[in-house]
N, C-alpha and C positions, 0 to 999 in steps of 0.2 A: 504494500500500500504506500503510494509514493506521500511523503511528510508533508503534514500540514502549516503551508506558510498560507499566509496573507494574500497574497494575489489569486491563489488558487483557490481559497475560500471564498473572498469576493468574487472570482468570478463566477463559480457557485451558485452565489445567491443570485447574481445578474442573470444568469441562465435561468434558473427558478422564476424569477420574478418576469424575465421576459414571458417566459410560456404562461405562467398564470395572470399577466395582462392581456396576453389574448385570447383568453378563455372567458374577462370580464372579472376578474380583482382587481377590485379598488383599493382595498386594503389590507397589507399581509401583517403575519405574525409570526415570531420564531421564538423559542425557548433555548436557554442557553444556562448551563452549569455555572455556578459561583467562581470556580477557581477555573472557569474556562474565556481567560482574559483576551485569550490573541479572537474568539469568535465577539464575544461584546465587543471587542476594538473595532469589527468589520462591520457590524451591525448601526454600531453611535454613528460609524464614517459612511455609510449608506443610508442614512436619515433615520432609523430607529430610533424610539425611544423609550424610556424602561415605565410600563403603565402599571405591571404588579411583580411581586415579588413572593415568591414560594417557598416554603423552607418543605425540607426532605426529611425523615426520619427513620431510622433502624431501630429494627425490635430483635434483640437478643433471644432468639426460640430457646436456646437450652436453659439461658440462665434464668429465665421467665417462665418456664414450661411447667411449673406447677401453677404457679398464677393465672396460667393462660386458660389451663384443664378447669382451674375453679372458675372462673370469668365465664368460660363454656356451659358449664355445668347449669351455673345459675341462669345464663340466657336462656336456656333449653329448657330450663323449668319455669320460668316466667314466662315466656312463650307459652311454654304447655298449658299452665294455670289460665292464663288469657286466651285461650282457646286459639291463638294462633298457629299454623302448619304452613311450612313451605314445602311447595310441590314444584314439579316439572311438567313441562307437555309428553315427558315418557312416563314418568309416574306418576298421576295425575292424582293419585288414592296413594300415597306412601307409609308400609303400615306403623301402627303406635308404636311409639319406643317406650 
């Protein structure tokens, strides 16, 4: 995968943005990672502007895996209690637990 510089990313997006002009976008959108400086550089320098901001979060499965089972448990039973059941279009009748 040849290295991502600058020119090759802008022209990227210029391609992008060409075909989805003529398709009738008026206005685009890109997301872009925190520590991913060199793409917000290309994006500020092609008239983006930063309209929200998102934070990201990890959840540790093993070291939380009990908390997780009880957090489940109790859903599934307030669920149950309130008469609510999540089904599929394959299982439409999924039987009681």
């Amino acid at each position: 995968m040849p290295s991502r510089q600058r020119p090759r990313l802008d022209a990227a997006f210029a391609f992008v943005e060409a075909r989805s002009r003529e398709s009738g976008t008026a206005v685009f959108t890109a997301n872009t990672c925190e520590s991913d400086r060199l793409k917000q550089e290309v994006l500020l320098a092609r008239g983006y502007a930063v309209e929200r901001r998102y934070t990201l979060w990890e959840c540790d499965l093993v070291s939380n895996a009990a908390m997780l089972r009880r957090m489940v448990a109790d859903a599934r039973r307030a669920m149950r209690d309130q008469g609510i059941r999540l089904v599929t279009f394959e299982r439409p009748d999924p039987p009681p637990q």
